[in-house]
VMD Tcl script that builds the backbone (N, CA, C; Angstrom):
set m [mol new atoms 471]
animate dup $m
set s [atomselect $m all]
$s set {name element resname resid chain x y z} {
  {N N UNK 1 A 0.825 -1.198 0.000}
  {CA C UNK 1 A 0.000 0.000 0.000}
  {C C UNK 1 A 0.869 1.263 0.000}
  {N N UNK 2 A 2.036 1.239 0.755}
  {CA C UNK 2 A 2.474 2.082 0.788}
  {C C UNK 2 A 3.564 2.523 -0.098}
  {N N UNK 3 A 4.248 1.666 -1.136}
  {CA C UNK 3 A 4.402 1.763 -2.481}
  {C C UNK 3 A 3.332 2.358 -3.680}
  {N N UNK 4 A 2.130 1.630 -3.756}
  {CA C UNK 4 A 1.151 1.962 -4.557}
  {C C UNK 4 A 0.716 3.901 -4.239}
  {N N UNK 5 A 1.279 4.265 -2.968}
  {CA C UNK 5 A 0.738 5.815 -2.378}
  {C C UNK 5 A 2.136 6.403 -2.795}
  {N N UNK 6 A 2.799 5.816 -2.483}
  {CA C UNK 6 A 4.409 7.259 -2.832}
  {C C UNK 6 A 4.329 7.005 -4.574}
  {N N UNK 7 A 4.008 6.281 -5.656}
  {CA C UNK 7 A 4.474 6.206 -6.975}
  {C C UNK 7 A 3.084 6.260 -7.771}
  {N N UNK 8 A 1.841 6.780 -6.732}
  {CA C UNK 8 A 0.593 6.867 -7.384}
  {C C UNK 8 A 0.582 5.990 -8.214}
  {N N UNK 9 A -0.187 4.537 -7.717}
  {CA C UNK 9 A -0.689 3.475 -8.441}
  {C C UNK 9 A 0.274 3.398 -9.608}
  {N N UNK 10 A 2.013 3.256 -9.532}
  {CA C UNK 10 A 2.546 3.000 -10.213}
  {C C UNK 10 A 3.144 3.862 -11.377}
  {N N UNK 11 A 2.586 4.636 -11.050}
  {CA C UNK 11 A 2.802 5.948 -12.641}
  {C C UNK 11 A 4.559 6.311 -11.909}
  {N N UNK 12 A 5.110 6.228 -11.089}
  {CA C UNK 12 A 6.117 6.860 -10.849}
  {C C UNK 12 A 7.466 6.009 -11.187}
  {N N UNK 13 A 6.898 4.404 -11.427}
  {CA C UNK 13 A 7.887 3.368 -12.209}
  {C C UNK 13 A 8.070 3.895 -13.800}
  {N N UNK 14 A 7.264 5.227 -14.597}
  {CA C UNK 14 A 7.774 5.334 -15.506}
  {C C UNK 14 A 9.122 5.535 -16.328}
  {N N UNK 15 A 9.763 4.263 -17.135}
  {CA C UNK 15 A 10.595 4.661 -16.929}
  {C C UNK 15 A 11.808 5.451 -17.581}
  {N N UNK 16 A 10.925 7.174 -17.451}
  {CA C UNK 16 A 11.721 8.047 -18.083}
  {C C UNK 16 A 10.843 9.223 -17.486}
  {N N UNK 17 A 11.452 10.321 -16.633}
  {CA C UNK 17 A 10.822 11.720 -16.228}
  {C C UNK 17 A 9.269 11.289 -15.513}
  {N N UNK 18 A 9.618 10.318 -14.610}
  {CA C UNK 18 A 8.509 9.997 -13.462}
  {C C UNK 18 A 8.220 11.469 -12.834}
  {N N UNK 19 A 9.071 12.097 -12.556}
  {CA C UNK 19 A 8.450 13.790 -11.890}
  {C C UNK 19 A 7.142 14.094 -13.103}
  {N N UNK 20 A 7.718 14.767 -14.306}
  {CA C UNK 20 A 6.846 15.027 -15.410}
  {C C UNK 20 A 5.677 14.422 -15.470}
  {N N UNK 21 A 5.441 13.071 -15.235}
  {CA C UNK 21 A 4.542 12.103 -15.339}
  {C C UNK 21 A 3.558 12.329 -14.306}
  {N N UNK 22 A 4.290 11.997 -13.183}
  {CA C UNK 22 A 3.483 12.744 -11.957}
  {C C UNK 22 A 2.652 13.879 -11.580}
  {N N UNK 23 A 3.404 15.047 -12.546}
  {CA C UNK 23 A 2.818 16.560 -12.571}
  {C C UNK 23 A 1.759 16.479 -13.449}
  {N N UNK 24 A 2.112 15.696 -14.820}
  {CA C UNK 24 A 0.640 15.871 -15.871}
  {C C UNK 24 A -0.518 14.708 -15.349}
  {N N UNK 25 A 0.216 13.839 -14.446}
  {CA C UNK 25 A -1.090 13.213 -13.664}
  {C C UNK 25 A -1.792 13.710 -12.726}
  {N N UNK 26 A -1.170 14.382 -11.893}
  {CA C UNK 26 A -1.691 15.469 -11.091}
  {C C UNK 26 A -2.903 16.654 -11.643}
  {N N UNK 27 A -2.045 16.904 -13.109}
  {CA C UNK 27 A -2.804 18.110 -13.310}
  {C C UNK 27 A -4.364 17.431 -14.151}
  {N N UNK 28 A -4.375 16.370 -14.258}
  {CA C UNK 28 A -5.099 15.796 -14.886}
  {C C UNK 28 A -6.804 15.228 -13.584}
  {N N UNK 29 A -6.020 14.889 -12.616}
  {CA C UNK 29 A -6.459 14.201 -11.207}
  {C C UNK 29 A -6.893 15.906 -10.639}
  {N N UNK 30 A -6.452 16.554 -10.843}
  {CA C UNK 30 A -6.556 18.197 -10.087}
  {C C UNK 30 A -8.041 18.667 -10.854}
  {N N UNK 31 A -8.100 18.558 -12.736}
  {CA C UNK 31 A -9.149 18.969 -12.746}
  {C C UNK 31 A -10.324 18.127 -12.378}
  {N N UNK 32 A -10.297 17.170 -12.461}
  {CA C UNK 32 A -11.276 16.728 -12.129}
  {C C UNK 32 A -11.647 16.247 -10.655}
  {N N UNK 33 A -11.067 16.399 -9.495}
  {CA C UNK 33 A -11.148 16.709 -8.691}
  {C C UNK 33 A -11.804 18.036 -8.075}
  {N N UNK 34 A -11.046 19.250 -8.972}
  {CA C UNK 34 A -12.021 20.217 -8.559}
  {C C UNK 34 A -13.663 21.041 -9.193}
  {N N UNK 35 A -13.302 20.188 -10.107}
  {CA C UNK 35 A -14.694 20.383 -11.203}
  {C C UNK 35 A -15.849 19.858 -10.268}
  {N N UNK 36 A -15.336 18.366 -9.559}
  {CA C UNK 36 A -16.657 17.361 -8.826}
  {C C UNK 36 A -16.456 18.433 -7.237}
  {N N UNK 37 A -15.778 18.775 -6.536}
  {CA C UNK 37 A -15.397 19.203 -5.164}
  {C C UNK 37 A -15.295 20.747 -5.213}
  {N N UNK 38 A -14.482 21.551 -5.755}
  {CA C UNK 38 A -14.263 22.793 -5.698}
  {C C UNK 38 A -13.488 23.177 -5.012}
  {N N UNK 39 A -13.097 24.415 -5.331}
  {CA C UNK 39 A -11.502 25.055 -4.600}
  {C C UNK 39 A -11.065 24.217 -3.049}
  {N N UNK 40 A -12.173 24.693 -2.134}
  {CA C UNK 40 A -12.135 25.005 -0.530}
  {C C UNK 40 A -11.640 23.219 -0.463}
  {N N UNK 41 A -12.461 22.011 -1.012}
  {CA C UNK 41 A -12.403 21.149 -0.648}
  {C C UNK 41 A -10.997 20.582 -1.565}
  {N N UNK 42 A -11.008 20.768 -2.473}
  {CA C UNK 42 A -9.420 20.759 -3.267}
  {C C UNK 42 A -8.317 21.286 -2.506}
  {N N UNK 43 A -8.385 22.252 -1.501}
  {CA C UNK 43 A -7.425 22.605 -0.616}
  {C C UNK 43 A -6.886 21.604 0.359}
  {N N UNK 44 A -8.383 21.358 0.855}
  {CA C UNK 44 A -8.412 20.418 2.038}
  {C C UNK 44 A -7.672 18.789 1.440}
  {N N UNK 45 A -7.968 18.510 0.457}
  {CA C UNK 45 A -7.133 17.064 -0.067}
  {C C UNK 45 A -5.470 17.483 -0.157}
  {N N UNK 46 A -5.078 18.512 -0.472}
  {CA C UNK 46 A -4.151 18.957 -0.727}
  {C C UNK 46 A -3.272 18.936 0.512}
  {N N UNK 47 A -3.879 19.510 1.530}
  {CA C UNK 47 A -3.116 19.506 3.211}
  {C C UNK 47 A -3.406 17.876 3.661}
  {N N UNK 48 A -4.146 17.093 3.315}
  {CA C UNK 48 A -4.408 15.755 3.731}
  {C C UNK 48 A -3.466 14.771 2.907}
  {N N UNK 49 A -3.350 14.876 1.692}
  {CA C UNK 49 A -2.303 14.244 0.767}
  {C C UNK 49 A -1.096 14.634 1.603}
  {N N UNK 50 A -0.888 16.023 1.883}
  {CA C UNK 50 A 0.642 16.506 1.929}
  {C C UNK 50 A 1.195 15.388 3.312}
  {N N UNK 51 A 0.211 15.009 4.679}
  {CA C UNK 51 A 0.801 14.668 5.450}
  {C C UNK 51 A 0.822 13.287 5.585}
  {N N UNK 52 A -0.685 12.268 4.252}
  {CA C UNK 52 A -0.007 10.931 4.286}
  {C C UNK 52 A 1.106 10.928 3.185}
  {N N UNK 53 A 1.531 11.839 2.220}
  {CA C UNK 53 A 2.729 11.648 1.243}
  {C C UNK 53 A 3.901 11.625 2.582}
  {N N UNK 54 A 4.068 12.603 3.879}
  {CA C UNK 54 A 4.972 13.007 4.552}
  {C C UNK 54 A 5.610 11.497 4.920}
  {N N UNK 55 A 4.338 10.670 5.548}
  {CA C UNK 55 A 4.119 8.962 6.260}
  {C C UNK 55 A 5.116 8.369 5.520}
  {N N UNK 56 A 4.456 8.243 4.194}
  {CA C UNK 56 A 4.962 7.572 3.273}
  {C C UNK 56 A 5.830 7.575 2.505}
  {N N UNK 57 A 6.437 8.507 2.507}
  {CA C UNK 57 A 7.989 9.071 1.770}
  {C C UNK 57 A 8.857 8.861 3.590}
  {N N UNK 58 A 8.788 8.912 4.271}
  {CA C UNK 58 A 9.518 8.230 5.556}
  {C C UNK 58 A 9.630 7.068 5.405}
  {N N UNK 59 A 8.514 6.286 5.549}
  {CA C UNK 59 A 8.759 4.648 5.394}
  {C C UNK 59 A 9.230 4.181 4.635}
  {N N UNK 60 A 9.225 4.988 3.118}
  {CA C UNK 60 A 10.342 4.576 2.595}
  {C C UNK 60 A 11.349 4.863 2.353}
  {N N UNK 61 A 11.712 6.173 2.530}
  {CA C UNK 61 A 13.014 6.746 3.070}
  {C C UNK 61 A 14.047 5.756 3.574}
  {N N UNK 62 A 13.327 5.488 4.997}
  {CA C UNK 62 A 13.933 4.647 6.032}
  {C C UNK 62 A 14.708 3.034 5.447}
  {N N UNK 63 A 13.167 2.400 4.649}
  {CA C UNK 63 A 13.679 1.047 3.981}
  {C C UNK 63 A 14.643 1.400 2.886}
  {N N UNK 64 A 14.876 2.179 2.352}
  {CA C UNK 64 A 15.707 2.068 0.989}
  {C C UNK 64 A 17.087 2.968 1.124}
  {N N UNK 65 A 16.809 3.938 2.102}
  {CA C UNK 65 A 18.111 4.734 2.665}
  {C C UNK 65 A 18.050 5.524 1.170}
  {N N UNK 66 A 17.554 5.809 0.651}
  {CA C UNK 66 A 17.677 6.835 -0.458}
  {C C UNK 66 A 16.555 8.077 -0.409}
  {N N UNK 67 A 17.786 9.427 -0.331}
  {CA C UNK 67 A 16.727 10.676 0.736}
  {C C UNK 67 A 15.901 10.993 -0.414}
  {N N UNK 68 A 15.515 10.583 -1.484}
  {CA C UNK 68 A 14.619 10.812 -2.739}
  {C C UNK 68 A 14.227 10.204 -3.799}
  {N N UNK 69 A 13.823 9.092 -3.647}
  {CA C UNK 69 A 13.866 8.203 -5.156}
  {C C UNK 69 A 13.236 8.474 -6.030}
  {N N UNK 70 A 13.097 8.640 -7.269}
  {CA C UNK 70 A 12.620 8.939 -8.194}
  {C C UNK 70 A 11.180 8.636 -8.534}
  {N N UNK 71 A 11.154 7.373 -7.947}
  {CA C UNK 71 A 9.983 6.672 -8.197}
  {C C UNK 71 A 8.917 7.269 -7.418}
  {N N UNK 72 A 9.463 7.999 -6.349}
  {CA C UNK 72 A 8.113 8.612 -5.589}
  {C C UNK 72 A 7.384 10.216 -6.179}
  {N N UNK 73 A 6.400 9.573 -6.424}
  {CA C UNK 73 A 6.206 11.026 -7.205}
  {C C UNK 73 A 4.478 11.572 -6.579}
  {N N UNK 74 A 4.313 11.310 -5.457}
  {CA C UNK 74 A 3.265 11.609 -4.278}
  {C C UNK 74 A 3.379 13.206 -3.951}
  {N N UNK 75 A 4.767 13.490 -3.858}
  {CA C UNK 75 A 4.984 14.662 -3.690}
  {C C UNK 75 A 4.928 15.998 -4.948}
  {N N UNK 76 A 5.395 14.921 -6.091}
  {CA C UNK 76 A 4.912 16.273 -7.311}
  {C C UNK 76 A 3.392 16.200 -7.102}
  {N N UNK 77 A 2.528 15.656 -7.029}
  {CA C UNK 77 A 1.266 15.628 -6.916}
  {C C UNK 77 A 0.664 16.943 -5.998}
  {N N UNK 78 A 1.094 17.079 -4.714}
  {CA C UNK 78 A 1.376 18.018 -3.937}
  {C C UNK 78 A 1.299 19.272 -4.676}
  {N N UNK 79 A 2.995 19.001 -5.028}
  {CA C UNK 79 A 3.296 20.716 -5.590}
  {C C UNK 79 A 2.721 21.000 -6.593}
  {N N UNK 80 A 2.328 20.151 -7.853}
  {CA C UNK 80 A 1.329 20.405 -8.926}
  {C C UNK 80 A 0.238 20.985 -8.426}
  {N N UNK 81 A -0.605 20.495 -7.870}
  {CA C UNK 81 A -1.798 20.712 -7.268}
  {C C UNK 81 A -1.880 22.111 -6.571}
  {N N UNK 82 A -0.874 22.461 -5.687}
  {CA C UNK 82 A -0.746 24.115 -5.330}
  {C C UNK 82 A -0.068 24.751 -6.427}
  {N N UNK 83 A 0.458 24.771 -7.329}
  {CA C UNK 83 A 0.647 25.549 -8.483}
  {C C UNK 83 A -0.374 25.616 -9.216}
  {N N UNK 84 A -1.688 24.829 -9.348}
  {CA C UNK 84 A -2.781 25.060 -9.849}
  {C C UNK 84 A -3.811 25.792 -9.305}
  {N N UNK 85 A -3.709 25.934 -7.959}
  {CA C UNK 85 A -4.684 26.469 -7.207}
  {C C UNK 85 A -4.956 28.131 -7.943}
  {N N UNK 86 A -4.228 29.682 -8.581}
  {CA C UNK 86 A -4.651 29.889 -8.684}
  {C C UNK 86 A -4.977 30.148 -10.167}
  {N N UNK 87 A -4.925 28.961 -10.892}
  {CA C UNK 87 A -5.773 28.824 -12.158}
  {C C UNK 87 A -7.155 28.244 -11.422}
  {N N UNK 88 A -6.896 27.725 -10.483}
  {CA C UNK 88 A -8.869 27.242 -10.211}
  {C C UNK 88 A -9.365 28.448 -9.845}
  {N N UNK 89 A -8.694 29.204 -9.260}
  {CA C UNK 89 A -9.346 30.381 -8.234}
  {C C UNK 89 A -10.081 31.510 -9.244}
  {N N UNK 90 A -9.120 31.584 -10.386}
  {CA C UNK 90 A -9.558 32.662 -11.123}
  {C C UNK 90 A -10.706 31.723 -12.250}
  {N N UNK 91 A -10.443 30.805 -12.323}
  {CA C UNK 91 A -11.526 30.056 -12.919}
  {C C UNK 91 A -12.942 29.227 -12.793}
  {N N UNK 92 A -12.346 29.351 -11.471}
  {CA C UNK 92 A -14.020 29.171 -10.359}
  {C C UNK 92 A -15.179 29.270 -11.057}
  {N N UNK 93 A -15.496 30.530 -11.163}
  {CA C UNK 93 A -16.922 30.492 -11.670}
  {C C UNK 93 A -17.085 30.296 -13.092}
  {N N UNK 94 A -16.080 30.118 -14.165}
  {CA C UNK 94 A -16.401 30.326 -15.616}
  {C C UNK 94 A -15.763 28.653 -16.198}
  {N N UNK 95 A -16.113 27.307 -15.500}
  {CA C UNK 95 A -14.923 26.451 -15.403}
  {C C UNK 95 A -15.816 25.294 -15.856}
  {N N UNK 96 A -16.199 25.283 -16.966}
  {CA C UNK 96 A -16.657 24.247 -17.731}
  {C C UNK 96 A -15.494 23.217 -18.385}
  {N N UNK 97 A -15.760 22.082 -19.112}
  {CA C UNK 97 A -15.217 21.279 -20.170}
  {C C UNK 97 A -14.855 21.895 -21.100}
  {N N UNK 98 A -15.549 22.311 -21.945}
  {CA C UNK 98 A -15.375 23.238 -23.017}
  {C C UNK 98 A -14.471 24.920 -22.723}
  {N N UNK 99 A -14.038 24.923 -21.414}
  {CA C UNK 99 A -12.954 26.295 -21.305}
  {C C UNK 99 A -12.315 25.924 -20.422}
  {N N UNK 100 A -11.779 24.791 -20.790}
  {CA C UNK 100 A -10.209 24.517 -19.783}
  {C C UNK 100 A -9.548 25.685 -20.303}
  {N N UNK 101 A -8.889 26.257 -19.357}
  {CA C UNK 101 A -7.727 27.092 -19.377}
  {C C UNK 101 A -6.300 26.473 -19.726}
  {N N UNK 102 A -6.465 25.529 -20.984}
  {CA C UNK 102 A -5.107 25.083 -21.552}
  {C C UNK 102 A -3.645 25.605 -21.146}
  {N N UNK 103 A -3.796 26.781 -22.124}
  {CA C UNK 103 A -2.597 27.521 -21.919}
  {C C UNK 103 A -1.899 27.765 -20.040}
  {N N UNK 104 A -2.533 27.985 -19.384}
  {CA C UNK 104 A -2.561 28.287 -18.147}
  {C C UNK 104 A -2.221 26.966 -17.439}
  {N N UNK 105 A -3.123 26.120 -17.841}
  {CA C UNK 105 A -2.268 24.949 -17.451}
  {C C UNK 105 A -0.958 24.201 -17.219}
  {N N UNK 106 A -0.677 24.736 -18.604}
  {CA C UNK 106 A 0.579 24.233 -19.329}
  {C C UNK 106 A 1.424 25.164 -18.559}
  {N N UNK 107 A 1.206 26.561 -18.358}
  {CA C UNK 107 A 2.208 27.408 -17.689}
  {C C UNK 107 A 2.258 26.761 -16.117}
  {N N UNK 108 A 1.584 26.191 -15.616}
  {CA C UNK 108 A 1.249 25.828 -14.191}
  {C C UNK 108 A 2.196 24.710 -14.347}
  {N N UNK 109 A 2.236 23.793 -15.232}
  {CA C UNK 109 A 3.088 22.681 -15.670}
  {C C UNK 109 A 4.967 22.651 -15.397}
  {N N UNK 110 A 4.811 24.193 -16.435}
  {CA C UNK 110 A 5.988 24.614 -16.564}
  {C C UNK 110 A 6.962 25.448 -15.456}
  {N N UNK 111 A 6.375 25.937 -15.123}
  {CA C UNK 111 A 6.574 26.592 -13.969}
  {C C UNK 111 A 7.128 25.337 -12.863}
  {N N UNK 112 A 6.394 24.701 -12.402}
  {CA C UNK 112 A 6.280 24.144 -11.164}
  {C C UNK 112 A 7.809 22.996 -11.587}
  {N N UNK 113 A 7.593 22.489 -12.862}
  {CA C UNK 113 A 8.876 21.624 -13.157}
  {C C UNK 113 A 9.738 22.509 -12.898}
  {N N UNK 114 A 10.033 23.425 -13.729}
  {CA C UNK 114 A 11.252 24.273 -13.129}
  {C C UNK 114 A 12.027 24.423 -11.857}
  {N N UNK 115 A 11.170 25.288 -11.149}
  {CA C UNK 115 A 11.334 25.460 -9.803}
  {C C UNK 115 A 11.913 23.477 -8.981}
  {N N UNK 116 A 11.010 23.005 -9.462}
  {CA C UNK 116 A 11.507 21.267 -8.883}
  {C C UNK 116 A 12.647 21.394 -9.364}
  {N N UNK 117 A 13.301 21.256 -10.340}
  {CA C UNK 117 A 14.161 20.657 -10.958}
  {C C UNK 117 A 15.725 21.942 -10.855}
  {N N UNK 118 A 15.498 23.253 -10.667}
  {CA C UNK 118 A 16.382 23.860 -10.124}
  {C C UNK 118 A 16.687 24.548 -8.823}
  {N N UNK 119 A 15.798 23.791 -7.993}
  {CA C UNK 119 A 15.690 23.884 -6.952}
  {C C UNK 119 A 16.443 25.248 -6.416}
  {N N UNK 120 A 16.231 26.137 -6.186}
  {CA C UNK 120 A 16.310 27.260 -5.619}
  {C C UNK 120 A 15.776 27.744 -4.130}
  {N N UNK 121 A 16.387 28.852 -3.754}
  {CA C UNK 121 A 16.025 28.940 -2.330}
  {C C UNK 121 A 15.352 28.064 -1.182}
  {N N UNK 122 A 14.196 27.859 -0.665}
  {CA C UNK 122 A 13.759 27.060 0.208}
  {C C UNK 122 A 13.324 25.667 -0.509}
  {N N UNK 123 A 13.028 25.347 -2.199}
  {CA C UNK 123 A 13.064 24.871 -2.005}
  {C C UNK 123 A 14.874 23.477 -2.477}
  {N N UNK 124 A 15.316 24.221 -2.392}
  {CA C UNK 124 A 16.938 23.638 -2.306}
  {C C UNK 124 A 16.816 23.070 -0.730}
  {N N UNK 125 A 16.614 23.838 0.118}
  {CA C UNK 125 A 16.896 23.871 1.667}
  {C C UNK 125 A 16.129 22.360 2.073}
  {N N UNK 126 A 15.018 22.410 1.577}
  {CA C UNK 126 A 14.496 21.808 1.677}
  {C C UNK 126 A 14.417 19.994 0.836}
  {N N UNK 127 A 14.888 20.117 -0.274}
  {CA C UNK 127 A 16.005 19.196 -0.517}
  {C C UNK 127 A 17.059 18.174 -0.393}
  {N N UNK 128 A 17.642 19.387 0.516}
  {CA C UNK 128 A 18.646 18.939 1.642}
  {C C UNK 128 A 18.709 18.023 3.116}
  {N N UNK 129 A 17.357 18.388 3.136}
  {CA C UNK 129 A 16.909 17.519 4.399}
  {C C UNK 129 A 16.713 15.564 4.014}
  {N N UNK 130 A 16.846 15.074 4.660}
  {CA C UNK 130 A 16.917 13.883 4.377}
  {C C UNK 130 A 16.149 13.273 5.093}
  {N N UNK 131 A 14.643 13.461 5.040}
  {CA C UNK 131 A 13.604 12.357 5.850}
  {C C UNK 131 A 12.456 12.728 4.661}
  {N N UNK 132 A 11.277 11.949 5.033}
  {CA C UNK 132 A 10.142 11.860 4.165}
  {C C UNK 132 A 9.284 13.675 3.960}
  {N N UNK 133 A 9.733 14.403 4.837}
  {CA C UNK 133 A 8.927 15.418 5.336}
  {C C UNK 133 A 10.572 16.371 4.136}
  {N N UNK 134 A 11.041 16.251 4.249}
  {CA C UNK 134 A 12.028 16.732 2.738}
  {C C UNK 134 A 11.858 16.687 1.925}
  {N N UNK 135 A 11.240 15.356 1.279}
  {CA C UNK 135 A 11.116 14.897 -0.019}
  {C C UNK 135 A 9.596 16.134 -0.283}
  {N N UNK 136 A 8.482 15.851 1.154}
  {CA C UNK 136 A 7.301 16.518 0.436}
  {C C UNK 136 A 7.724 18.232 0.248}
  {N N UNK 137 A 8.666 18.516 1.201}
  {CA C UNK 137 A 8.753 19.837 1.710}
  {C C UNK 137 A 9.092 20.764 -0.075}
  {N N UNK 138 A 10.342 20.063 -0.936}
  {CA C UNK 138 A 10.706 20.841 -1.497}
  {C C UNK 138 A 9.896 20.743 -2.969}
  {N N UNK 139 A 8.888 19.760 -2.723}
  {CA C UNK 139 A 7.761 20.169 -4.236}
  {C C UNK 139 A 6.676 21.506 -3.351}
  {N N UNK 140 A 6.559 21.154 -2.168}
  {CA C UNK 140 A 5.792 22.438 -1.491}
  {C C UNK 140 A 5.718 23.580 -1.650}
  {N N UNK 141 A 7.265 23.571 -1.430}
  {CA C UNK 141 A 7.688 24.998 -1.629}
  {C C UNK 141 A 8.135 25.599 -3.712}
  {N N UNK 142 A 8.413 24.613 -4.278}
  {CA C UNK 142 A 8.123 24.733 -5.745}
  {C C UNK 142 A 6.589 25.023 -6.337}
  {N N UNK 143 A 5.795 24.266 -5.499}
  {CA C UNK 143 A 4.324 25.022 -5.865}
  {C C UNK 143 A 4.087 26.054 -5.391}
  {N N UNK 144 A 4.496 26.486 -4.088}
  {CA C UNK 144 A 4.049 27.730 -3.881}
  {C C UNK 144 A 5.049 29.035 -4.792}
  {N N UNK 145 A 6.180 28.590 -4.926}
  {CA C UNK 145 A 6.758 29.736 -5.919}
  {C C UNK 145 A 6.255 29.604 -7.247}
  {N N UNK 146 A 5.701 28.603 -8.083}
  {CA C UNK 146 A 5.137 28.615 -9.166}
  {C C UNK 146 A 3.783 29.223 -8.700}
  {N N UNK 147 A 3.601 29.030 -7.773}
  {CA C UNK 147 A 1.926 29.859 -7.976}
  {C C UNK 147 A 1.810 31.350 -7.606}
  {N N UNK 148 A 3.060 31.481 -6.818}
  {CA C UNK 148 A 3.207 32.961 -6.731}
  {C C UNK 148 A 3.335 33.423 -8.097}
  {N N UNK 149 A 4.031 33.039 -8.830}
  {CA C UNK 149 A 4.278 33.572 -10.115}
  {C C UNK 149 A 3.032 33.418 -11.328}
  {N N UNK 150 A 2.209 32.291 -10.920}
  {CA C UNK 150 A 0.970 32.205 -11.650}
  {C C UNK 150 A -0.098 32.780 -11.366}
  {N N UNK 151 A -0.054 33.296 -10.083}
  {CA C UNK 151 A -1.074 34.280 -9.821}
  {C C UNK 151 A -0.931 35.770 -10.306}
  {N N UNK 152 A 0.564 35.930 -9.730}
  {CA C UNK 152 A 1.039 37.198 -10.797}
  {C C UNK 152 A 0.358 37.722 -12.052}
  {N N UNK 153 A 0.573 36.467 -13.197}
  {CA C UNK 153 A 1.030 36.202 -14.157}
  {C C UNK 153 A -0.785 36.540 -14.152}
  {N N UNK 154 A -1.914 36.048 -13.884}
  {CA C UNK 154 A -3.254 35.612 -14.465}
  {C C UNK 154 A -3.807 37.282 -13.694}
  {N N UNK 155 A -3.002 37.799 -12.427}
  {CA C UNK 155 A -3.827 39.095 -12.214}
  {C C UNK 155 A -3.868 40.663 -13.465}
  {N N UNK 156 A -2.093 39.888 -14.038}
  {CA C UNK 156 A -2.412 40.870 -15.337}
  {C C UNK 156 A -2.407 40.916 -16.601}
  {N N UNK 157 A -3.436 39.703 -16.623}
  {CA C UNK 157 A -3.773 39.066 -18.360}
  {C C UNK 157 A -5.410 39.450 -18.055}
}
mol reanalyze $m
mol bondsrecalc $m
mol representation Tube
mol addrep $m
């Protein structure tokens, strides 16, 4: 079970750019999650994911002695998911099938890989730490700097 939760039912054995995989599964699992639930309760999965991903990136932390494996990709899920938050926010009320906010997406996409993958300020720091609560910490903090910048970005379009 607790394999099937850190590599989301396996998508994180892909084997080539399991992060990537993770994020467009996320963003995929995100809309439709908040289409059926909506922002407030999309939040709430979001803080509930973050602390069984925390469980579960420990336990296996611990068994494999490796402070990040690739295969766990519970945590891009995380940071995807708050880098989307405010494309839902501004899309709340106008958020049909027919007007996905594509483009916006894709920037939510892009963004959030980045920040993962050049890890900068906190979340470098965070990186660095070597327990399960590391692994979630530094997609955390990559979503929240991608969404700082996506909120930016959507207050003056």
């Amino acid at each position: 079970m607790i394999r099937l939760i850190g590599t989301l039912f396996y998508f994180g054995l892909f084997p080539f750019a399991p992060g990537t995989v993770g994020s467009i599964l996320a963003i995929i699992i995100g809309i439709i999650l908040f289409k059926l639930i909506g922002i407030i309760y999309f939040c709430i999965c979001i803080f509930c994911i973050f602390f069984i991903g925390w469980w579960v990136c420990n336990k296996i932390t611990l068994k494999t002695k490796n402070k990040d494996p690739s295969e766990i990709i519970v945590d891009e899920l995380v940071g995807q998911w708050i880098t989307l938050l405010p494309v839902f926010w501004f899309a709340e009320k106008n958020f049909e099938s027919t007007n996905i906010p594509i483009f916006e997406l894709f920037l939510a996409l892009i963004l959030f890989r980045i920040f993962d993958i050049i890890k900068i300020g906190p979340v470098k720091w965070a990186d660095n730490l070597t327990s399960g609560l590391g692994v979630m910490l530094d997609d955390l903090f990559a979503g929240i700097l991608s969404a700082i910048i996506l909120f930016l970005y959507l207050l003056v379009t």
